[in-house]
C-alpha positions as CSV (number, residue, x, y, z in Angstrom):
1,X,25.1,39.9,-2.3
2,X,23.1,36.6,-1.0
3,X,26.8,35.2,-0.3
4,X,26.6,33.9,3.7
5,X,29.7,34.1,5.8
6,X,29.8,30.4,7.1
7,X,33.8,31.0,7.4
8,X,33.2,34.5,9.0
9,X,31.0,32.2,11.5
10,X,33.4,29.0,11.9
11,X,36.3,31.9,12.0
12,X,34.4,33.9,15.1
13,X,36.2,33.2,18.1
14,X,39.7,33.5,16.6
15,X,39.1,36.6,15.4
16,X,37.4,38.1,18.3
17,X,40.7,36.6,20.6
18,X,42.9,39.0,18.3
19,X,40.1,42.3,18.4
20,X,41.6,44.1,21.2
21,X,45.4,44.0,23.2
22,X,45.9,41.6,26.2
23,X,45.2,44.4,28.4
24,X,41.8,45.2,27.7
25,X,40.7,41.2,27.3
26,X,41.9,40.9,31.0
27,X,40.1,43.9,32.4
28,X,36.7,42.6,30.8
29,X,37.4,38.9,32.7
30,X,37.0,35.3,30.7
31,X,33.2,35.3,31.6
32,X,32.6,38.5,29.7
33,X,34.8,37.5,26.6
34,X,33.0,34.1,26.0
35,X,29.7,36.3,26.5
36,X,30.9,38.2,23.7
37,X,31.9,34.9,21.8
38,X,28.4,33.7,22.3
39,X,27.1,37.0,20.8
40,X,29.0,37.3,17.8
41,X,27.9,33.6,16.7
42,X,24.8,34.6,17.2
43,X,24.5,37.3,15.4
44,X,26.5,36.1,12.4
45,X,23.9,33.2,12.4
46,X,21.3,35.0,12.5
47,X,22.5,37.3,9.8
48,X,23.6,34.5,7.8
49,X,19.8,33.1,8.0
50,X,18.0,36.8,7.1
51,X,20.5,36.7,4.2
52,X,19.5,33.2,3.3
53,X,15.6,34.0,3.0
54,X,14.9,37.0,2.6
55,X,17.4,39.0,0.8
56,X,16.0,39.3,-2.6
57,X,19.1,38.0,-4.9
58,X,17.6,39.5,-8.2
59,X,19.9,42.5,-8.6
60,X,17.9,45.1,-6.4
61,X,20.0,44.9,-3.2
62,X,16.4,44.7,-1.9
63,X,14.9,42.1,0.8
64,X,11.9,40.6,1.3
65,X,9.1,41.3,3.8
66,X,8.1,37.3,5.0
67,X,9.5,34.5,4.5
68,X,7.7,32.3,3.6
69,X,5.9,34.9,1.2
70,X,2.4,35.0,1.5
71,X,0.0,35.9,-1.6
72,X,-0.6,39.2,-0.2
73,X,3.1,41.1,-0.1
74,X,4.6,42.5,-2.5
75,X,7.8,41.8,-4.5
76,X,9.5,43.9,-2.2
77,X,9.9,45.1,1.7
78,X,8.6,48.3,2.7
79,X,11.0,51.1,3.8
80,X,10.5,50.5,7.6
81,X,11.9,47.0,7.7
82,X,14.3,47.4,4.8
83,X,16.0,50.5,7.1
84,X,16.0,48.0,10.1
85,X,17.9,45.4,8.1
86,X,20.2,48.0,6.9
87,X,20.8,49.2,11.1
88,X,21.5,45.5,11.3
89,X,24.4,45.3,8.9
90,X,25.9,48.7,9.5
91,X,25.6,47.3,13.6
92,X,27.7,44.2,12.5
93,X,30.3,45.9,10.9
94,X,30.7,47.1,14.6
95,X,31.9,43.8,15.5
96,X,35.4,43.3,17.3
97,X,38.7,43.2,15.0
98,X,38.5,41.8,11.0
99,X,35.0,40.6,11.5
100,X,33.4,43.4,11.8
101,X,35.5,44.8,8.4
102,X,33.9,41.9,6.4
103,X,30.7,43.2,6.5
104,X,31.6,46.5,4.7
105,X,30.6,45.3,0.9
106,X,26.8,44.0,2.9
107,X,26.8,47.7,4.0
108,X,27.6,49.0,0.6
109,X,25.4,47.1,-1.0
110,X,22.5,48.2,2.0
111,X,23.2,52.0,0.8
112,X,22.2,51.1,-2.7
113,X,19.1,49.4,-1.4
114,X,17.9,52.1,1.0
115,X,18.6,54.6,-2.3
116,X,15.8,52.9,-4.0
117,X,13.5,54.5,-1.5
118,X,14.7,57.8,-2.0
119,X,12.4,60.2,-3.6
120,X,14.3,63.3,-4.8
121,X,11.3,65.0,-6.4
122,X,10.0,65.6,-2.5
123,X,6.9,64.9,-0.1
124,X,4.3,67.2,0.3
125,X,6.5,69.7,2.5
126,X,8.4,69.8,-0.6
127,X,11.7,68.3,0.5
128,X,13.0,65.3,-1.0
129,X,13.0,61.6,1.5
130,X,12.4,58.0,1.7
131,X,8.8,56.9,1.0
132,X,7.4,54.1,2.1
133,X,8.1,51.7,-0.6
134,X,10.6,51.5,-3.1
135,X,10.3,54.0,-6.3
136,X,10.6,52.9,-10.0
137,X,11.5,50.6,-11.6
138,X,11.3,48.8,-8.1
139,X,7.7,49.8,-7.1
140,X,5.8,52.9,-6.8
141,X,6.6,54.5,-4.1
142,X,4.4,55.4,-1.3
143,X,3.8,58.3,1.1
144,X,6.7,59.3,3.0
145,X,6.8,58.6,7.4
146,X,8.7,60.5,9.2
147,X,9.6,58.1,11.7
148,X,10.7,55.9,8.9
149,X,13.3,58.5,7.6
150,X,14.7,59.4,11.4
151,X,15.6,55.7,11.9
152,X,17.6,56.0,8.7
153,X,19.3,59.1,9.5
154,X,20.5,58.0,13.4
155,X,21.7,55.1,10.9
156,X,24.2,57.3,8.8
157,X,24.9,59.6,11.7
158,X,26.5,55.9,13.6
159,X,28.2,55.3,10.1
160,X,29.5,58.9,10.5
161,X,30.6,58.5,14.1
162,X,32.3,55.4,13.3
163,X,34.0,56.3,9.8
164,X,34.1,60.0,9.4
165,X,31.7,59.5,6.2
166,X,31.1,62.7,5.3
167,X,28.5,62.2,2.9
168,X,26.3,60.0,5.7
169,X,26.3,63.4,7.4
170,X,25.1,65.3,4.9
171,X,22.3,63.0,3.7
172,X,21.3,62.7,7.8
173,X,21.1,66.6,8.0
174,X,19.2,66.7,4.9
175,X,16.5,64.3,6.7
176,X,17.0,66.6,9.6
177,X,15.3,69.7,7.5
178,X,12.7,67.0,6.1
179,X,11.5,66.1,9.7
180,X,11.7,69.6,11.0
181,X,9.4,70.5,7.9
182,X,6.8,68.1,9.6
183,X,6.1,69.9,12.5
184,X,2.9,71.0,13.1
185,X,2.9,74.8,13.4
186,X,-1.3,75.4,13.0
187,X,-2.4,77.0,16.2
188,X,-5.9,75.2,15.7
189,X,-5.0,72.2,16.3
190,X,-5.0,70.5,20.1
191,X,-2.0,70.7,21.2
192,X,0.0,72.4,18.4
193,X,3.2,71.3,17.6
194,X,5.3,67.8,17.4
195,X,6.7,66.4,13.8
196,X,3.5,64.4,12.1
197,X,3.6,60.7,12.0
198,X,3.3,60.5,7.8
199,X,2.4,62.6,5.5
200,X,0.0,60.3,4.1
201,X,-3.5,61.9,4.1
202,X,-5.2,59.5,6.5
203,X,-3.3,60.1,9.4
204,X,-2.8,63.7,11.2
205,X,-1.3,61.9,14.3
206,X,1.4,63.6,16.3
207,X,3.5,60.8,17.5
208,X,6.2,59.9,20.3
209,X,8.2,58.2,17.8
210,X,7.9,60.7,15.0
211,X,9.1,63.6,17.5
212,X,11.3,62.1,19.8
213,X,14.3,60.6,17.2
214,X,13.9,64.1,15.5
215,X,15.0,65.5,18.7
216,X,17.6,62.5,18.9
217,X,18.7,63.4,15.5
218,X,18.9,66.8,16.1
219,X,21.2,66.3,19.1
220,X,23.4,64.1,17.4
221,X,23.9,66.8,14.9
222,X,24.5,69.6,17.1
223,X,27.6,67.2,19.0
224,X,29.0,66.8,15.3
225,X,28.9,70.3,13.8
226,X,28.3,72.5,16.9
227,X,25.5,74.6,15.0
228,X,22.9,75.5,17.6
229,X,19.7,75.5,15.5
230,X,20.1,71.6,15.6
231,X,20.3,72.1,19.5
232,X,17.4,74.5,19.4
233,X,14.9,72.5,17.1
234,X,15.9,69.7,19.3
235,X,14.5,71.2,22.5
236,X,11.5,72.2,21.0
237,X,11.1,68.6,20.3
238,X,11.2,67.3,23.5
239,X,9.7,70.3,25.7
240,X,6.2,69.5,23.3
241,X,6.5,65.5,23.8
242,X,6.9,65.5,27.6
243,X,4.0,68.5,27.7
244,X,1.8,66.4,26.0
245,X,2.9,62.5,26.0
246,X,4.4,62.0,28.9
247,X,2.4,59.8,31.4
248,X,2.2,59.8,35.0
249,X,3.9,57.3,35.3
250,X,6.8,58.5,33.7
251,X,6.1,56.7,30.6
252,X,5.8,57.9,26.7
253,X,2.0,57.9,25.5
254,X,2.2,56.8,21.7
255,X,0.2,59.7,19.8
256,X,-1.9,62.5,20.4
257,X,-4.5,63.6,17.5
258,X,-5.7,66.5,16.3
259,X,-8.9,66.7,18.5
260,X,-6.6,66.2,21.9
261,X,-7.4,62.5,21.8
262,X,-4.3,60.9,23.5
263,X,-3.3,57.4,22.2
264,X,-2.2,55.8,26.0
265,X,-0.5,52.6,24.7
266,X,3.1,52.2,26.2
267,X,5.4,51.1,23.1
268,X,9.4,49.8,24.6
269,X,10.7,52.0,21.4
270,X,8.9,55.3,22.7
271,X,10.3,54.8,26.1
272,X,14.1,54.0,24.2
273,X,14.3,56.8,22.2
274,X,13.8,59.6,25.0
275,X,16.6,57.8,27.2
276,X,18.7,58.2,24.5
277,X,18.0,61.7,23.9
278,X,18.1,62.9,27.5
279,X,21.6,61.3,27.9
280,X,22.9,63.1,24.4
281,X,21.3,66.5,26.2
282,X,23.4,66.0,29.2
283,X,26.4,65.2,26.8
284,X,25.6,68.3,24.3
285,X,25.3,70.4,27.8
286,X,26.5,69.7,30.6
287,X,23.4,69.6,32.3
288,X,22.7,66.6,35.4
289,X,19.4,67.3,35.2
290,X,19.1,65.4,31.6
291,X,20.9,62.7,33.0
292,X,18.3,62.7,35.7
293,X,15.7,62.2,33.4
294,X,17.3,59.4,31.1
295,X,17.9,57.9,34.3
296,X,14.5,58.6,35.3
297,X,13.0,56.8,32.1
298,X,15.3,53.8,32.3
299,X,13.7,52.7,35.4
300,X,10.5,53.6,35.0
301,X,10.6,51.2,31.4
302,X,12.7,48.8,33.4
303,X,9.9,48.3,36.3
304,X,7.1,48.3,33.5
305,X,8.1,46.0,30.7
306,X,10.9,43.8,32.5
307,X,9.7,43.2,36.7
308,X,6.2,43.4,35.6
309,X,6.6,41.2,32.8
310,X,5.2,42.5,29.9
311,X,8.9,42.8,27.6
312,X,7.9,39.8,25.4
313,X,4.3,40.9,25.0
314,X,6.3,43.6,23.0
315,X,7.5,43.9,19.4
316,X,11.2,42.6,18.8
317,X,11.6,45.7,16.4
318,X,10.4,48.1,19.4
319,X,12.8,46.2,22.2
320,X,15.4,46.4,19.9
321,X,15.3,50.1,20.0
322,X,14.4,50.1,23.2
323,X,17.6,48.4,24.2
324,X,20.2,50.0,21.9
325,X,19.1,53.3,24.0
326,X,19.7,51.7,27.0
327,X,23.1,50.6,26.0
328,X,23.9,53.9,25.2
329,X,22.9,55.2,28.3
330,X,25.1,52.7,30.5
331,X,28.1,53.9,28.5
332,X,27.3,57.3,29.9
333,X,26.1,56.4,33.3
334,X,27.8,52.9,34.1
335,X,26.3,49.9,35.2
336,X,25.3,46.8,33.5
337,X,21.8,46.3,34.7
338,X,20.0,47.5,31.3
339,X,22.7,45.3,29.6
340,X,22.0,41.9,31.4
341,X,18.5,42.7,31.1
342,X,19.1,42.5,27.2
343,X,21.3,39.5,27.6
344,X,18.8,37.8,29.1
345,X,16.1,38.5,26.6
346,X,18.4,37.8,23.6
347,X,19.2,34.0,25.4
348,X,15.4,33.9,25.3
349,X,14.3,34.2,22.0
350,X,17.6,32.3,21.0
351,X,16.4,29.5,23.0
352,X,12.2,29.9,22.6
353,X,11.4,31.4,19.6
354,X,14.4,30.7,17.0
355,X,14.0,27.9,14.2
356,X,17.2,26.1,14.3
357,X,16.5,24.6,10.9
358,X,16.5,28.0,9.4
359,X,18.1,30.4,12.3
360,X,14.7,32.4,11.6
361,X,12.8,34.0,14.4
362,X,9.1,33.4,13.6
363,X,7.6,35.1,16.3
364,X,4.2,34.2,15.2
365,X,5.2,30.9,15.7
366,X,4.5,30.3,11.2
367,X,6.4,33.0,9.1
368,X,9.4,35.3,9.8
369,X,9.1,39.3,9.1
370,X,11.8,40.6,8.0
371,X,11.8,43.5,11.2
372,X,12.0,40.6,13.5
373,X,15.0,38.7,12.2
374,X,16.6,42.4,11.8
375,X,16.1,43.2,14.9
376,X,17.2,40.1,16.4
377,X,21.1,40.4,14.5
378,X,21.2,43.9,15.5
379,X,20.9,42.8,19.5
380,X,23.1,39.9,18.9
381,X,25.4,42.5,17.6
382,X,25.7,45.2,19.8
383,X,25.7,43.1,23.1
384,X,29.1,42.0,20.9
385,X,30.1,45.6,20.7
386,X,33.2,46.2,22.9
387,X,31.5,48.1,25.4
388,X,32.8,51.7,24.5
389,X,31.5,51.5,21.4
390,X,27.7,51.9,22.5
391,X,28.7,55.6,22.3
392,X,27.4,56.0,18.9
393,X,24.1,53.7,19.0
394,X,21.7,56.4,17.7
């Protein structure tokens, strides 16, 4: 499943002339269509290069987690980028007309990967997830994160969305139960409540980003099956983050420990993933006042990581996220702002911080994670979207 899609590339801009009727290509204007052009090359490319070097090729449907490797990783990525490359080719099979449908054996062949995570026996709630790395005869496992099994939930809940998959629901509302089994419920604790980071014994942090897509998730569900406990759990989610994480500023804090200690770092992924949830509240309720607040968030990230500069001081991986929420919000609230803004940071690293000998992104200027080049098809990708389709984005 190494195979790159030179053809799909060369073959781009014809199909995306035939992806939707006359009608709709003259409503979005020529500018906007050879935007989208520019977009789907990109991310075909850049697809096309993360298959290239870091897709395993031995039979696993696993990748790698640098290339080039260094002497310290292991034969195989860890669960966190491996779900991130799997986002990225369930995102491209979003992609206007035919070209989108020729990614569906790459995102058959990503669900057979991400099962080699899955460990059915359960964590230590009991309930079976992904752990960290992948299980025998691939590796040994690891301790489950429960951040790490959201991302691939939102994942099959847009598969579901976008193909009625019914058994991407059930495995996503089977994660939901594994994530709700993380909350902390001891009364000792400062600040009880919010889902725990990991289960690994060396952390006890209660985290933005462990809490927040649970809630996300938990929406999502309750807009697909109507049954209010997802609802319920869901608000209980985000009524403990914002008591506890959200700064004056109207930022996400990333973690609060057991001891009250509040970790005050801004991440872009824990300021994405509210705006996503708040616009999903107002969609599950009704409710302005949750559009208020995604709006609220969007700017307040906007002002702090794009007009005061610090966006590419920030994690490619965490933007990404960042973004994709943002994207879902304008298809809520109109406007393009959040969407140029992405545009404008994709031309960027196209033009900075790509190799064009190997269409990697080696954002530490010597090696390429496996996160990064992810996360760069899945931006090239969804700014391809047709704009509608931003719906479903987490």
């Amino acid at each position: 499943m190494r195979r790159t899609r030179s053809a799909a590339l060369a073959a781009a801009a014809v199909l995306l002339a035939t992806a939707a009727p006359p009608t709709a290509a003259a409503a979005q204007g020529p500018a906007e269509e050879r935007s989208r052009a520019v977009q789907v090359e990109r991310a075909v490319a850049s697809y096309e290069a993360m298959q290239r070097h870091l897709y395993a090729d031995d039979g696993s449907s696993l990748y790698l987690e640098h290339f080039p490797r260094a002497p310290e990783d292991r034969a195989y990525s860890f669960e966190w980028p491996f779900s991130q490359a799997h986002v990225a080719t369930l995102d491209l099979t979003g992609l206007p007309g035919r070209l989108g449908r020729r990614f569906a054996d790459d995102l058959a062949d990503r669900e057979v990967g991400q099962e080699r995570y899955w460990n059915a026996d359960g964590g230590t709630t009991g309930l079976p997830g992904y752990d960290s790395y992948p299980r025998a005869p691939y590796g040994d496992g690891g301790d489950m994160f429960y951040d790490d099994n959201e991302w691939v939930a939102l994942a099959d809940v847009q598969q579901h969305l976008a193909t009625g998959d019914p058994a991407a629901l059930e495995r996503a509302e089977e994660i939901f139960e594994l994530v709700v089994s993380g909350w902390d419920d001891d009364p000792s604790h400062a600040a009880p409540g919010g889902v725990f980071w990991t289960q690994a014994p060396w952390s006890t942090d209660r985290n933005t980003v462990s809490t927040m897509p649970g809630a996300q998730l938990g929406v999502r569900l309750y807009l697909i099956t109507g049954e209010q406990r997802y609802l319920d759990q869901a608000l209980r989610m985000v009524a403990w983050t914002d008591e506890h994480l959200l700064a004056p500023n109207g930022l996400y804090w990333d973690n609060i420990k057991l001891d009250g200690t509040v970790d005050t770092r801004h991440y872009s992924y824990n300021q994405g993933v509210p705006v996503g949830v708040y616009t999903l509240l107002y969609q599950a309720t009704g409710e302005e006042r949750y559009l208020d607040r995604a709006r609220a968030v969007a700017e307040a990230s906007y002002r702090y990581f794009v007009e005061e500069g610090r966006l590419d001081d920030h994690e490619v991986f965490f933007n990404s996220i960042w973004f994709k929420n943002l994207l879902l919000f304008e298809s809520v609230a109109g406007g393009t702002r959040y969407r140029s803004a992405m545009a404008a940071y994709a031309d960027r690293q196209w033009d900075e911080v790509r190799d064009p000998r190997t269409g990697l992104f080696p954002v530490d200027g010597t090696r390429t994670a496996l996160l990064d080049q992810a996360a760069m098809v899945q931006i090239y990708a969804t700014l391809a979207w047709p704009r509608g389709r931003a719906a479903i984005l987490y």
